[in-house]
Residue, then its C-alpha position, 0 to 999 in steps of 0.5 A: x535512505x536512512x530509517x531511523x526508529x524511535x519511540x515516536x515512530x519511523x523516520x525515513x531521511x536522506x530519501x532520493x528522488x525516486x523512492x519520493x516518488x514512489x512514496x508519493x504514488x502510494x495513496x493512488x497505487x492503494x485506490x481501488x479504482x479499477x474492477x480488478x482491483x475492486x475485486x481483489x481489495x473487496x472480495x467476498x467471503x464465498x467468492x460467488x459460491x453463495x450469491x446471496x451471502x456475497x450480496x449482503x457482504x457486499x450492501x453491509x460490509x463493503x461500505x464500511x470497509x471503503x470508508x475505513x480504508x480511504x481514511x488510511x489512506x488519508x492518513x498517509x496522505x497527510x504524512x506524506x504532505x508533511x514530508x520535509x525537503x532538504x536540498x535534493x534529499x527528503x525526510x518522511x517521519x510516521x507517526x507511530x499512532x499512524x503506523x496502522x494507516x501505513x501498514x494498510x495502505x501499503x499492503x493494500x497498494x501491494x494488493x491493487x497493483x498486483x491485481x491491477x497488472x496480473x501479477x503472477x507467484x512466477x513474476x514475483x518468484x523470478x521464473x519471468x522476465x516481466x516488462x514494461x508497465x508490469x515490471x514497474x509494478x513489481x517494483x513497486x510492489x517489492x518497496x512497498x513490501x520492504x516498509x511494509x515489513x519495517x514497520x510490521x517489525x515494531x509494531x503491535x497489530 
C-alpha cells in the first residue's frame, strides 16, 4: 500500500485485497451493535456511581451522540463506496474535510471490537497468544490504529 498526502487530503493506492477488506468492514466494526460495545462506546460519566446522572446522561446526551456518530460513519461509507479498482489493486482517497468522520470511526471501530472480544492491555501488549476470532480482532485493531494514526498526523482536531 502506497499513501500519498496532499493538500486535499489522504490517498491509499496500490491496496490488496485484504486491507480492502478490511477497509470495507470498518463502518460494521465502528456499529455499536452489541451490549458490550454499547457500553463501551456509550459510556456514562459516573459509570453507574450516580444512577440519576447516568440516566439523564443517557435520555439527553446519548442520542445526539449516536446521531453524530452514524453519520461519521456514513461518511466513511460513502468514501469507501467511492474507492476505485484497478486490476487487482484499489485506490481510497479521503477527503480532507472528511478527515474527522475517519478519525472517529476508526477509533470507535478500535473501541467495539475491542469490547466486543474482551481484548485485554496483555493481549495488545504480546504477554498472550491470543486465537481465533480474537486474534483477528486485534488485528484489525492494529491497522486501524496505523491510519488512525496517519491521519491524526496532518490533521487539526
Amino acid at each position: 500500500m502506497e499513501i500519498q498526502i496532499g493538500e486535499e487530503g489522504w490517498v491509499f493506492a496500490d491496496m490488496e485485497p485484504l486491507i480492502v477488506e478490511l477497509l470495507r468492514g470498518l463502518p460494521a466494526c465502528a456499529d455499536p451493535d452489541d451490549e458490550a460495545s454499547r457500553r463501551r462506546i456509550f459510556s456514562t460519566p459516573t459509570a453507574g456511581a450516580d444512577a440519576e446522572a447516568d440516566r439523564e446522561w443517557r435520555e439527553e446526551v446519548e442520542p445526539e451522540m449516536r446521531e453524530l456518530f452514524q453519520t461519521h460513519v456514513d461518511v466513511v461509507a460513502a468514501d469507501l463506496a467511492a474507492m476505485l479498482q484497478k486490476g487487482d489493486t484499489f485506490t481510497l482517497t479521503i477527503p480532507e474535510k472528511n478527515a474527522r468522520a475517519w478519525i472517529h470511526t476508526l477509533n470507535q471501530a478500535r473501541l467495539a471490537l475491542g469490547a466486543r472480544h474482551g481484548v485485554t492491555d496483555d493481549d495488545t501488549a504480546g504477554h498472550r497468544r491470543p486465537r481465533g476470532a480474537k486474534a483477528f480482532a486485534i488485528m484489525q485493531i492494529d491497522f486501524y490504529a496505523m491510519l488512525l494514526s496517519t491521519l491524526l498526523d496532518r490533521t487539526e482536531i
